[in-house]
C-alpha positions in Angstrom: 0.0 0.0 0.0 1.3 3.6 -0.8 1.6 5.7 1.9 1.6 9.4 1.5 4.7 11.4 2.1 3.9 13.3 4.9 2.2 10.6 6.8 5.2 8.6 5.8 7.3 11.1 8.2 5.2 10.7 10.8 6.7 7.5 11.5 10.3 9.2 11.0 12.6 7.7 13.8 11.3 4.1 12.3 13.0 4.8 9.3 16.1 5.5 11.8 16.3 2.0 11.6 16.7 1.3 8.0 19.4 0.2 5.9 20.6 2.5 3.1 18.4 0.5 0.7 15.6 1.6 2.6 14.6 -2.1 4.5 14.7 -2.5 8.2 18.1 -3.3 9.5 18.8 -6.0 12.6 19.1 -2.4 14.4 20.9 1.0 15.1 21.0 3.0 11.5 23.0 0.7 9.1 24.0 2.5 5.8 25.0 -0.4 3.5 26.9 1.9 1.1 29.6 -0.8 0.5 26.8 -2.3 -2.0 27.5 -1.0 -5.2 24.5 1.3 -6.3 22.8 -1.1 -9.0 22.1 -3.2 -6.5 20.8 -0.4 -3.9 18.9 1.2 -6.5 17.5 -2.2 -7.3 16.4 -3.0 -3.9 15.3 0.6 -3.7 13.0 0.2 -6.5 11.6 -3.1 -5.3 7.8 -2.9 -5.5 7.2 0.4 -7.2 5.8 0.8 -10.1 8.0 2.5 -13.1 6.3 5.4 -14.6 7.1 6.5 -17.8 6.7 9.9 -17.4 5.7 12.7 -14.2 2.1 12.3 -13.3 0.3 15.3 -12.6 -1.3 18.0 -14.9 1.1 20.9 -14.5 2.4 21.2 -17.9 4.2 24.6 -17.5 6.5 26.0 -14.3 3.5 28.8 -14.3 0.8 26.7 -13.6 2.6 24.2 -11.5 3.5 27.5 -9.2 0.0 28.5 -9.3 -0.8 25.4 -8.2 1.4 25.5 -5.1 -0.1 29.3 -4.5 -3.6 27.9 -4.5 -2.8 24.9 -2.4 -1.2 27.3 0.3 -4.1 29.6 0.2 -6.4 26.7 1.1 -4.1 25.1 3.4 -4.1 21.7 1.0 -1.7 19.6 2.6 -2.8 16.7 -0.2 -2.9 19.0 -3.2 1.3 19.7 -1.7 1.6 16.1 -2.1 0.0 15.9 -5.5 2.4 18.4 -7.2 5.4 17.0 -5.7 7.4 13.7 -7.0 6.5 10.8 -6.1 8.7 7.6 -4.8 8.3 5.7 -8.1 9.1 8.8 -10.3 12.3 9.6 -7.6 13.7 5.8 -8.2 13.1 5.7 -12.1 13.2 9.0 -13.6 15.2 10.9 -11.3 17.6 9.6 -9.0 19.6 7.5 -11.5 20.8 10.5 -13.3 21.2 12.4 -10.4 24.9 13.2 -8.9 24.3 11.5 -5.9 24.3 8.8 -7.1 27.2 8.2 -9.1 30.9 8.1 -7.6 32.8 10.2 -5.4 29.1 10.5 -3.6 27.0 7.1 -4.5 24.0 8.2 -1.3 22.4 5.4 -0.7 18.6 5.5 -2.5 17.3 5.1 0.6 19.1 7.9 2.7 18.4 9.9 -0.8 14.6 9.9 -0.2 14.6 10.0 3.4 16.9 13.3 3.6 14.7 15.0 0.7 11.2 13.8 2.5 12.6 15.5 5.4 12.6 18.7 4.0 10.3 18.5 2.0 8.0 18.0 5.2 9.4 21.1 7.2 9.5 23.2 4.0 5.4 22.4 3.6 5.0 22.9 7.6 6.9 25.8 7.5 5.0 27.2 4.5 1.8 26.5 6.0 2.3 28.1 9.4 3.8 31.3 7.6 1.0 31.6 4.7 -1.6 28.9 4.8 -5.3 29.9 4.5 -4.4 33.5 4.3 -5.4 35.1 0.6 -2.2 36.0 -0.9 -1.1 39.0 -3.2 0.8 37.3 -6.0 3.0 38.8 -8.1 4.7 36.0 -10.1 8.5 33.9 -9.6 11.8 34.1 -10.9 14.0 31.0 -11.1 17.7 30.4 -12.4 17.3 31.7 -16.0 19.2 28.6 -17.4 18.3 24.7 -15.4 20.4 22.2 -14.6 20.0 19.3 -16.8 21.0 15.8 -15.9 20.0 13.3 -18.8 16.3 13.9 -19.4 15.6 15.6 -16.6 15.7 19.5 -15.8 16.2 21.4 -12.8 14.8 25.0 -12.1 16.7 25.8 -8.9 17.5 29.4 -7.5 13.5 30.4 -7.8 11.7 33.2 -5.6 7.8 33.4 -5.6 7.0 36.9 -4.9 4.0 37.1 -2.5 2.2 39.5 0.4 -0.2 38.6 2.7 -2.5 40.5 5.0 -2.2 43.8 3.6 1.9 43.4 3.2 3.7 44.3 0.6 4.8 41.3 -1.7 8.2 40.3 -1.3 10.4 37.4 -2.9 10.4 34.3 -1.1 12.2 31.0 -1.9 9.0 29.4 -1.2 10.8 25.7 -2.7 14.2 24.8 -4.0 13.6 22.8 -6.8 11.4 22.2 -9.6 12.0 18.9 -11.7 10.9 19.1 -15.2 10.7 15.7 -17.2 9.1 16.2 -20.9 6.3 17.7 -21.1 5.3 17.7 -17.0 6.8 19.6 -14.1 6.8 18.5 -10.7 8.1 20.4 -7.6 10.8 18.2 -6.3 11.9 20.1 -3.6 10.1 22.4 -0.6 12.6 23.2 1.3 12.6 27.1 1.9 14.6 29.3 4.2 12.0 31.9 5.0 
């Protein structure tokens, strides 16, 4: 059964106890990163389905971050999920390409998804405390005018939203860190903020 994100995170300091492939270990945290990464990866992926390409709807970075406006306005902790990757889409699509996973780093898939769910928890949390059901004044984003491309996939990192609330002036926020585009679909791959 697939359990969301955040309710996954609920259940944090179990996953304390898993190896770097992401199963439980005998105990303690036991990073198995003398595996080599096929085989991590492998074990990783065990189960999930492979997608083909990133679900969702959002088929520009303007409606995906009006998306994430509207689900902060409403305080839509499932529509945050929604327009975020997935596990499946993480294993396939994205973290094989990624640098983390390729020598001097090689991060265990499991340690990989754990660390980004993480933040990806606090930077919704911290999102929602700050803005959520409030109507907002915005004004529009700015990312890195060139992405980061790795294979198929690109990165739009370095992005502000610029928004105001209760009468404020609007001001540019990093309201996430990165957005993960993949054909013809973006997805937010990353909330972590620093507001």
């Amino acid at each position: 059964m697939k359990r969301s994100w955040l309710t996954a995170l609920v259940l944090a300091p179990l996953a304390c106890r898993a190896g770097g492939d992401g199963r439980p270990s005998d105990g303690g945290t036991v990073v198995d990163s003398v595996l080599p990464m096929e085989v991590m990866l492998a074990r990783f992926r065990d189960g999930l389905p492979r997608p083909t390409t990133l679900h969702g709807d959002s088929d520009s970075r303007d409606a995906l971050v009006r998306e994430v406006i509207t689900a902060l306005e409403a305080s839509d902790t499932a529509a945050f999920e929604r327009l975020a990757v997935d596990r499946g889409e993480w294993a396939w699509l994205y973290f094989p390409g990624n640098v983390l996973s390729r020598s001097p780093y090689e991060l265990p898939p499991g340690l990989a998804w754990f660390q980004l769910q993480e933040a990806n928890r606090q930077g919704v949390f911290r999102a929602l405390r700050e803005f959520g059901g409030r109507r907002l004044d915005y004004r529009g984003y700015r990312c890195n005018p060139e992405p980061t491309t790795e294979g198929a996939n690109r990165l739009w990192i370095g992005c502000t939203v610029t928004i105001g609330r209760d009468s404020t002036p609007p001001v540019p926020i990093r309201l996430f860190s990165a957005i993960l585009e993949r054909g013809d679909r973006f997805l937010i791959l990353s909330y972590a903020n620093d507001f």
